[in-house]
C-alpha positions as a Python dict, from the first residue, in 0.01 Angstrom:
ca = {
    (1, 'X'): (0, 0, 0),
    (2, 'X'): (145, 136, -365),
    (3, 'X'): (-218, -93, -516),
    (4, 'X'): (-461, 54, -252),
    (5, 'X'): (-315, 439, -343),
    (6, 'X'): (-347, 359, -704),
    (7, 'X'): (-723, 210, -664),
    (8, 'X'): (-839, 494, -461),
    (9, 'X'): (-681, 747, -756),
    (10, 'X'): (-887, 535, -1002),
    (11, 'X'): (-1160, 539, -867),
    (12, 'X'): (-1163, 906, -771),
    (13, 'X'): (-1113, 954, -1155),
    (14, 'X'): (-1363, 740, -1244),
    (15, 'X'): (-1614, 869, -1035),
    (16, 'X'): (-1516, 1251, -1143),
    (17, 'X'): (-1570, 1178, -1519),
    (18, 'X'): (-1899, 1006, -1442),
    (19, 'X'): (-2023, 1317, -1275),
    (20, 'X'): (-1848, 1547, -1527),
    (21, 'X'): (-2066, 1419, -1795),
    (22, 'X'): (-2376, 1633, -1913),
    (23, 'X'): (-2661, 1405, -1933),
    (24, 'X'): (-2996, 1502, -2040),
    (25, 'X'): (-3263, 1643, -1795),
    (26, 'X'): (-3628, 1563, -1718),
    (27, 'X'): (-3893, 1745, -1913),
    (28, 'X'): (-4154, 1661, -1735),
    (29, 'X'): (-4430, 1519, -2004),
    (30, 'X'): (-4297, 1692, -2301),
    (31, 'X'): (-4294, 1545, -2658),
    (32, 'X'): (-3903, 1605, -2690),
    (33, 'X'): (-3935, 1342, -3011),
    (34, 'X'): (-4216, 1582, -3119),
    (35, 'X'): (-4011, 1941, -2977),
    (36, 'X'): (-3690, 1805, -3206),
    (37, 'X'): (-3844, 1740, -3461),
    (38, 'X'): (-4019, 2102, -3505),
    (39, 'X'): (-3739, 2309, -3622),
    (40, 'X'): (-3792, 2661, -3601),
    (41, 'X'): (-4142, 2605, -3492),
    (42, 'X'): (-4235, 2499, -3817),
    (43, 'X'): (-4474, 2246, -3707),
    (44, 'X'): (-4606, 2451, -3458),
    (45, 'X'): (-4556, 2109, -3210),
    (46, 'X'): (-4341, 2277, -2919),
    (47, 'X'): (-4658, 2502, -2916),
    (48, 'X'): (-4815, 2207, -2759),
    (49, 'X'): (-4557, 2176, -2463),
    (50, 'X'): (-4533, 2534, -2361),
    (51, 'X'): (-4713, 2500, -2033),
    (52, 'X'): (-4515, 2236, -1914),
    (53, 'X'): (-4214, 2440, -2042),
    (54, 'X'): (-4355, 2736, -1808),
    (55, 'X'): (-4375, 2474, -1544),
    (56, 'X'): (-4024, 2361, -1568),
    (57, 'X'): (-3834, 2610, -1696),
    (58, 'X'): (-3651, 2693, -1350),
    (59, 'X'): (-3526, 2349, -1292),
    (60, 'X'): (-3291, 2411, -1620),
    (61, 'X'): (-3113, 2662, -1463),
    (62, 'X'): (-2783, 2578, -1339),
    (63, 'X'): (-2723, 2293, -1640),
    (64, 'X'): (-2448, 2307, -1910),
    (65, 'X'): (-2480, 2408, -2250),
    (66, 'X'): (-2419, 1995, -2373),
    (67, 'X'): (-2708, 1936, -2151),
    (68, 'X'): (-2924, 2138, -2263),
    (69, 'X'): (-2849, 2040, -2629),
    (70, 'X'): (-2850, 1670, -2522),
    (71, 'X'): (-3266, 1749, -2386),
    (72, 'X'): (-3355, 2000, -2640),
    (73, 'X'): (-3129, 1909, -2946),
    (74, 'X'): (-2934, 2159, -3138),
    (75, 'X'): (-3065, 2520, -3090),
    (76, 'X'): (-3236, 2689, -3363),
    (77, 'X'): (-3046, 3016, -3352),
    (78, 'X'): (-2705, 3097, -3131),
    (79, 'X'): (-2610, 3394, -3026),
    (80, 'X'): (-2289, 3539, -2855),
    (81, 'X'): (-2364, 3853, -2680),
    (82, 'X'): (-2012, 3930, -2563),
    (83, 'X'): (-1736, 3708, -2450),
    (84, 'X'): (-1909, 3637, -2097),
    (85, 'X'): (-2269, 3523, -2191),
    (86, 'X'): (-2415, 3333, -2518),
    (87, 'X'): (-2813, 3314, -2562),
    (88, 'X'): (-2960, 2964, -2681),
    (89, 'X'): (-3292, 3038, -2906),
    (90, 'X'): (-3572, 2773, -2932),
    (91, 'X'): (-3837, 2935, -3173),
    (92, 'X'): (-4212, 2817, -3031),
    (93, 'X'): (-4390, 2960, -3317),
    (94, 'X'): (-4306, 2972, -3684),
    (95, 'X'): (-4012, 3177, -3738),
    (96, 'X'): (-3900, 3371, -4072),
    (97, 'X'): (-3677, 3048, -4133),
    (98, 'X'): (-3998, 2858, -4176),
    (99, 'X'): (-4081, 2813, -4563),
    (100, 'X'): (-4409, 2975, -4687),
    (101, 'X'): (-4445, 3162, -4309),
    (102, 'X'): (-4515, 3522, -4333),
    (103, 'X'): (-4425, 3655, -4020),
    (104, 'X'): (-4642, 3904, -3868),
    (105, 'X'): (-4485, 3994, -3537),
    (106, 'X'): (-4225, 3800, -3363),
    (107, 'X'): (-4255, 3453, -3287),
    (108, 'X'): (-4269, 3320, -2928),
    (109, 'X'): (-3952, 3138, -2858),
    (110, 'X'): (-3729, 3022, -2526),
    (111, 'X'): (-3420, 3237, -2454),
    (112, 'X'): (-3176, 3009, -2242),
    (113, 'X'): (-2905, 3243, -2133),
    (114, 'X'): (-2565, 3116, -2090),
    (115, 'X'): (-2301, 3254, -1866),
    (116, 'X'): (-1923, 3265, -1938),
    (117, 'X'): (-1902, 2893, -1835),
    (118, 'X'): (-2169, 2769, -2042),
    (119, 'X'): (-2409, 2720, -1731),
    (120, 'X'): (-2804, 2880, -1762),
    (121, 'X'): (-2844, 3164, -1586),
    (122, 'X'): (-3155, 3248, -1749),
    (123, 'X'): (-3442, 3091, -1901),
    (124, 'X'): (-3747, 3284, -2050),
    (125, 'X'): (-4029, 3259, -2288),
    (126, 'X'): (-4081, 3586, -2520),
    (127, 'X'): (-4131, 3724, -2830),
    (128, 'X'): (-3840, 3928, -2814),
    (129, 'X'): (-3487, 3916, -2893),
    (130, 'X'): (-3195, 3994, -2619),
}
């Protein structure tokens, strides 16, 4: 009886953890090797994906801050708004971190918006800033 109780805890814990764990989402037919690679938007590669981004952008929503670092790789710019929401910038076109870029106007980036548990609340394309 003690061995059945004990298996059933287990495997309750096992199964918890396994669902606990951020994993990274579906991007539909986006070049992630290509959207990692362009830092800033450099390369002017994420360009490429940002109609499939448009497409898919709602079906981040709802996903933890380790997945969304785990589909889109680190951030290129972090920002904490106020204790209760955080704002995750991708940059789409060359930003003014970009050697030899002089930047006209603000670049087109991704905003993910992160609530005080690290979820998106928010996702949106723009030019500008929070």
């Amino acid at each position: 009886m003690i061995m059945n109780k004990s298996f059933l805890l287990l495997s309750a814990l096992v199964l918890s953890f396994a669902f606990s764990c951020s994993s990274k989402r579906d991007t539909g037919s986006m070049n992630i090797e290509n959207w990692k690679a362009d830092h800033y938007g450099c390369k002017g590669l994420r360009m490429q994906d940002l109609e499939e981004l448009e497409r898919l952008k709602h079906s981040f929503l709802g996903i933890d801050n380790q997945a969304l670092i785990k589909t889109f790789g680190r951030p290129d710019r972090v920002e904490l708004v106020d204790k209760s929401q955080t704002f995750f910038f991708y940059f789409l076109e060359p930003s003014n971190a970009c050697d030899g870029v002089e930047i006209e106007k603000e670049p087109l980036r991704v905003l993910f918006r992160l609530n005080a548990i690290s979820k998106v609340s928010e996702v949106t394309i723009t030019t500008q800033n929070p």
